[in-house]
N, C-alpha and C positions, 0 to 999 in steps of 0.2 A: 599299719599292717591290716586293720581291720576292713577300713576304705580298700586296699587291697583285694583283697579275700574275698568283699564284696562283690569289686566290678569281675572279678574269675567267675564266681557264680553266674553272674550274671550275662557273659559273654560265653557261656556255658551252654545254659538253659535257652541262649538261641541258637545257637548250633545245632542242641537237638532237636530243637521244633525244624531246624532248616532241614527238607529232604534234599538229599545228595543226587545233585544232578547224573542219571544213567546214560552209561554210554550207547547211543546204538548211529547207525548209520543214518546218513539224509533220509527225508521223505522220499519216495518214492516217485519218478516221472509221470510213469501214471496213474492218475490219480484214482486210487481205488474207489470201486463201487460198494465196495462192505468198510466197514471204520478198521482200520488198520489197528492191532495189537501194539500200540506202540502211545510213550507221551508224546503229546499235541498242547499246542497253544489252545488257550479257550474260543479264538475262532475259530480253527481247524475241529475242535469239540462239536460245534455249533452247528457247523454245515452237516452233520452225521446223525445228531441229536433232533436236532430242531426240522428239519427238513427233510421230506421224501427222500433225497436223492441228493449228492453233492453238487450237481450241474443242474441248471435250470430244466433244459433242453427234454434230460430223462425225469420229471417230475411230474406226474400226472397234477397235480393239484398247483399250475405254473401256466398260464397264458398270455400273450400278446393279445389284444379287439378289435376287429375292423367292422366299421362302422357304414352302413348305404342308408341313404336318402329312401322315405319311402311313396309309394303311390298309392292314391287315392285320398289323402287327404287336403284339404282347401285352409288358409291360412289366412282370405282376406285380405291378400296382398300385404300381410304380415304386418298390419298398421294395428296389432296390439290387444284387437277386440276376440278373438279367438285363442284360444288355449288347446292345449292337450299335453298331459303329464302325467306321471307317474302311472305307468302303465303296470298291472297284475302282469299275477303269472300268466305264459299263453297254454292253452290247452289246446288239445285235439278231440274233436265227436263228428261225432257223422261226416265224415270225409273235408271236414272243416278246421282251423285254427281258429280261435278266438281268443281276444281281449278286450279287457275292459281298463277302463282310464278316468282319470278325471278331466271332463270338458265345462270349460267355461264359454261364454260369448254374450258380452255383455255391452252397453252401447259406448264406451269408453276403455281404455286400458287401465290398468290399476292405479288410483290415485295416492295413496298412503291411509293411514287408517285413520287420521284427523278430519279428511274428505271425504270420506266411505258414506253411503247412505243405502236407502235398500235398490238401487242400481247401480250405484259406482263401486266397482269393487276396490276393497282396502288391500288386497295383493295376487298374486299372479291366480294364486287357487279359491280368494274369495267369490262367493255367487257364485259356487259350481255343481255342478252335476255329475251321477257315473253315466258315460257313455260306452256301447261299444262295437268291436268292429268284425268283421269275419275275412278268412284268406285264405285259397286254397294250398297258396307259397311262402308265405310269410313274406314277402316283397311287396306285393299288391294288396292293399283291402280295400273291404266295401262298408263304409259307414253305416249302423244297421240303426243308428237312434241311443232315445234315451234309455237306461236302464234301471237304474235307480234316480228318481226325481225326489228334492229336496221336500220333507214334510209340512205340514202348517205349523207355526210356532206354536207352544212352545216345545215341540215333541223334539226330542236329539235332533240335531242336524238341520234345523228350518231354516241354519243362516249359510252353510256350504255342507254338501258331503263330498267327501274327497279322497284320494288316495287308499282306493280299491284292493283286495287279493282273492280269488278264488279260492273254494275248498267244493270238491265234490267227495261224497260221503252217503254212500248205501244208497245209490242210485238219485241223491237228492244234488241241488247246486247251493251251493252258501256264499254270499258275497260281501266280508267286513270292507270296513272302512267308517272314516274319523266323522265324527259329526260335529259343526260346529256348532257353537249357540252365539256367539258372537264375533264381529267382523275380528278377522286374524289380527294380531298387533295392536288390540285395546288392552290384553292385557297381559296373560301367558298360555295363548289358546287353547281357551277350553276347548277340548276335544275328544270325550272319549271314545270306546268304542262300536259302532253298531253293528246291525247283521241284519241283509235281506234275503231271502233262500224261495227256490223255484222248482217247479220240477223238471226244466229242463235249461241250456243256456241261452236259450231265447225267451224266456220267459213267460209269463209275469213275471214280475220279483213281488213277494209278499214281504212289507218291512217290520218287523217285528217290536219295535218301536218299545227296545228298551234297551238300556245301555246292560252291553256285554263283558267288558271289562272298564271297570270304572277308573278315577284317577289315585293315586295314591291317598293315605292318609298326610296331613298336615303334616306338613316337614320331611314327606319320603321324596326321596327321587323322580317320581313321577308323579307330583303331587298335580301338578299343571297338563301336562300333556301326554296321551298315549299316542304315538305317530306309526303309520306304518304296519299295520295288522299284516300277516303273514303265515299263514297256516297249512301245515305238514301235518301229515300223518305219520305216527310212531308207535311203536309198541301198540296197537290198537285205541289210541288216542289220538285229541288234534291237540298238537304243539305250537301253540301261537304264538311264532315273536314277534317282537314292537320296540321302537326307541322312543327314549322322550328326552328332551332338554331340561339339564339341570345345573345349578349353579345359576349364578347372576350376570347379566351383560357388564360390559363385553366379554363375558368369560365364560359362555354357555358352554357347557361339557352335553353331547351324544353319546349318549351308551345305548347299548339293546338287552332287552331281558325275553323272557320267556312264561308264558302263561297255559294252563296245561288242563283238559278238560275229554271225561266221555260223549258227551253230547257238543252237538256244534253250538247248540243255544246256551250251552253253559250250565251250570255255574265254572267259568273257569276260575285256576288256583296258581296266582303267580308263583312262583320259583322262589324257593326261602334264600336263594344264592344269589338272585338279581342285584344286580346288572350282570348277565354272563358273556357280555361281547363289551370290551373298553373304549371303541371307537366305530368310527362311520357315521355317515350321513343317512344312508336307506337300510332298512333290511331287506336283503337279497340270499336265500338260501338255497338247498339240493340235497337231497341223499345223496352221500357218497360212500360206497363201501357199508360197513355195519352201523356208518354214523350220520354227521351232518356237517357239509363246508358253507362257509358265507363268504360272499363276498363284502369286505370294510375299506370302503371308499370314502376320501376325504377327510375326515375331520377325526380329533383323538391322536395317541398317541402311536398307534398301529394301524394306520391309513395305507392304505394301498398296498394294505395285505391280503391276501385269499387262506382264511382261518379253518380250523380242523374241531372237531366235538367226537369224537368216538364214544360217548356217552350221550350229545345232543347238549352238556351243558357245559362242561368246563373244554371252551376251544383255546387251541395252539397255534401258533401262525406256522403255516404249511408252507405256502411263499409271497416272495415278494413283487411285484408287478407295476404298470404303470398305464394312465389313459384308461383307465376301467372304465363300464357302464355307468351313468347317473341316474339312478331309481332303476336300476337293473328290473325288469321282470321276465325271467329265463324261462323259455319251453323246458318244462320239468316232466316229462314223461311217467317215472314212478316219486310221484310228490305226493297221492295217495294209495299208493297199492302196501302199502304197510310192510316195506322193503327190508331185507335186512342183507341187502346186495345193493345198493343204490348206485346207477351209472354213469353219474353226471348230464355236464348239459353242454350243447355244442350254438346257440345260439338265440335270444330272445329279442324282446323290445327295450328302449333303454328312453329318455330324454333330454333334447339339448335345451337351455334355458338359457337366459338374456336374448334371447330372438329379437331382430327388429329394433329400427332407431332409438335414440332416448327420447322414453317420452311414448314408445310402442310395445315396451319388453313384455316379451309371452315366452313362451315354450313351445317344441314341437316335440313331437315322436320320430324316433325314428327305429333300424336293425342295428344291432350289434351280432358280430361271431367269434367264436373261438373255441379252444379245446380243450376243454376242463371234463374228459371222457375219458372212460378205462375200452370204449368199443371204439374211438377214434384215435387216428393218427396223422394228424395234420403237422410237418414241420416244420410251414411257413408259420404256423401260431406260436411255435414255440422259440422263436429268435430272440435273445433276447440281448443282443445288441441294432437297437432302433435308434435310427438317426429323424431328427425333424428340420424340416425345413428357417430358415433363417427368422421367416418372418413370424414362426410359431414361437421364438424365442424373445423378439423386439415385442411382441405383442405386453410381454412382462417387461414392461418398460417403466423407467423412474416416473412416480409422481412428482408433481410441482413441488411439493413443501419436500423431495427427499434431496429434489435439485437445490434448493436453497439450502436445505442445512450442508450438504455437501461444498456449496459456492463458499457460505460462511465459514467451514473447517479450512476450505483453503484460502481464504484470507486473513483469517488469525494466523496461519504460518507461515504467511509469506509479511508479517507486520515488523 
C-alpha cells in the first residue's frame, strides 16, 4: 500500500509541474512582423527574440558581399614576394579615401619560422611594414609609400609592424598596430600594441615608441598576443578592440575584447568582462544605432555572425550570413564623431590570402559591398538564397588520408 501511495504522489507532483497544452488555432500564413501572442516552439521564440526581424531580407543588421578586384596595385606577378593585408578602416579627407595596410616585399616568400633570418620572412606578415594608399572611388588607388616604417631594435616593432587601424581624434591622426619583436611562430607572437600619430593622413607619422596596450598578465587570456587594434569612438572615449589567441595548438580559441581610454596614447583600461566577442578571426566594427555591430568571421563558435552591443560590450548575434570580408576594414563614416545614431557601412577593403602557387602564398587587397545601412536599400544584398558554382564546392574536396580511411571503412565491410 505504501509503494502505492508513493508512486500516486509521485505521478502527481508531475502532472502539476506538466503545463497543460492551450488550445489555439495554427500559426498563422503569414508570418507576422511583431511576435505573435501566442505559445511557439523555442525556434519560432528565437527568430522574434534573437533577431531583428523574422526574415532575413527585412533585417538591417543581415548581408550578402560582393566582392571586385582592385586597380592599382602590382603583385610581382604574384611569385610571393609582395604582400598586402589586413587593411584599416577607410577614411574620407580632403576629397580623398584612404588606407592603410600591412606591406611586405621581401626577397623571397615566407619560409616558416625555422628558416626565418633578418630577410627571409617566417610568414605572410613577417618583415613588414604600414603602407598606404589613396582613391578618389574606392576601385582605383594610387600607392602613396611607406607610412609607418619598422623601428631599430630593440624598440616595439623592430622585427614587423603590421595590421594597422586608424583613429582620428581632435583634429589629430592615430595609427595602432601590432609590433613584433620576434619573427612570427617562434613563439606565441609577441605583439603588443603601438601607436604612431600625425597631423595629417599623409604624414609624417611620429612613432611614440612605447607599447599602448600591453599583453596580459601570466595566465590571462591575452597573455601572448594582442592582434587587431581597432578603435572607435564612444561616449567621448576611444574603445579599442583587439583579439588574441588563446588556449594551446591545435586548439587555439579567437575571442576579442575591448580596451577603453581618454587619451589616444593611453593609459588604456581593458574591460573587467573581456573577452566580450566569443568568436572571429578579425575585428571589424561600426556604429550602429545607439550601439556597436561586428562583424565574427571564421573561427569560434558564432562564426559568420554579424553581432549587436547596445552597450558596446555585451554583443548578441543580430544575424546569420556567409562569404564575409577577411580582415574587413569598412568605410566607417561616423567611427569617430561620437555618434549615438551610427549608420552603418555599405562597403570597405577586405583580403584574399593563399595568393599565388605553393611555394608563393601572399595575400592581396581587395573591395567588398554590401548593406549593413539604415540610409540604404539594396535588395540584391539582401538575398539570402545564394547558390555557388559547382566548382566552389569540389574545391572542398576529400584529402588523401580521408580517401583512405574511407577506402579502409569499406573493406572491412565488405570482408
Amino acid at each position: 500500500m505504501r509503494k502505492i501511495l508513493l508512486a500516486a504522489a509521485i505521478i502527481g507532483a508531475v502532472q502539476a509541474c506538466q503545463k497543460p497544452m492551450q488550445k489555439q488555432a495554427g500559426f498563422p500564413f503569414i508570418l507576422p512582423d511583431e511576435k505573435p501572442n501566442r505559445e511557439m516552439s523555442a525556434a519560432m521564440e528565437r527568430i522574434y527574440r534573437d533577431y531583428e526581424a523574422p526574415q532575413p531580407h527585412e533585417n538591417e543588421l543581415f548581408s550578402q558581399f560582393k566582392y571586385t578586384e582592385l586597380k592599382g596595385f602590382d603583385y610581382n606577378g604574384h611569385d610571393g614576394t609582395i604582400t598586402r593585408r589586413d587593411p584599416s578602416k577607410v577614411i574620407h579627407h580632403n576629397g580623398k579615401y584612404y588606407v592603410w595596410y600591412t606591406y611586405r616585399h621581401t626577397p623571397t616568400p615566407p619560409q616558416g619560422a625555422a628558416k626565418s633570418n633578418d630577410t627571409i620572412p617566417s610568414s605572410d606578415w613577417d618583415l613588414s611594414e604600414i603602407w598606404y594608399a589613396t582613391s578618389e572611388d574606392g576601385f582605383t588607388w594610387e600607392e602613396q609609400g611607406v607610412a609607418v616604417k619598422r623601428p631599430e631594435k630593440p624598440i616595439v616593432g623592430w622585427r614587423s609592424v603590421t595590421t594597422t587601424d586608424i583613429l582620428e581624434w581632435e583634429g589629430k591622426f592615430y595609427l595602432y598596430y601590432q609590433g613584433f619583436m620576434e619573427a612570427s611562430g617562434k613563439r606565441g607572437d609577441d605583439c603588443p600594441v603601438a601607436v604612431s600619430y600625425a597631423d595629417s593622413p599623409d604624414g609624417p607619422w611620429t612613432p611614440y615608441n612605447k607599447i599602448v596596450i600591453p599583453n596580459g598578465a601570466e595566465g590571462e587570456w591575452d597573455q601572448y598576443s594582442i592582434h587587431d587594434p581597432y578603435p572607435l569612438v564612444h561616449d567621448g572615449k576611444i574603445y579599442l578592440y583587439y583579439k588574441s589567441d588563446f588556449n594551446e595548438k591545435p586548439h587555439l580559441v579567437r575571442m576579442q575584447g575591448v580596451a577603453i581610454a581618454d587619451n589616444p596614447l593611453g593609459p588604456f583600461k581593458k574591460h573587467p568582462q573581456n573577452p566580450v566577442v566569443t568568436s572571429g578571426h578579425e575585428t571589424t566594427l561600426f556604429p550602429f544605432r545607439e550601439g556597436v555591430a561586428a562583424l565574427v568571421y571564421k573561427d569560434g563558435p558564432e562564426h559568420n555572425t554579424i553581432q549587436y552591443a547596445k552597450d558596446w560590450v555585451n554583443f548578441e548575434i543580430a544575424s546569420i550570413t556567409e562569404l564575409m570580408p577577411i580582415a574587413a576594414g569598412p568605410h566607417v563614416p561616423d567611427a569617430f564623431t561620437n555618434t549615438k545614431d551610427g549608420r552603418g557601412i555599405t562597403w570597405g577593403l577586405s583580403h584574399f590570402i593563399g595568393m599565388g602557387e605553393k611555394g608563393k602564398k601572399h595575400s592581396m587587397l581587395v573591395r567588398f559591398d554590401c548593406d549593413l545601412s539604415l540610409d540604404v536599400d539594396d535588395p540584391q544584398m539582401k538575398g539570402h538564397q545564394v547558390y555557388h558554382a559547382p566548382e566552389v564546392y569540389f574545391r572542398q574536396g576529400l584529402s588523401q588520408k580521408q580517401r583512405e580511411r574511407i577506402a579502409n571503412e569499406n573493406k572491412s565491410k565488405n570482408q
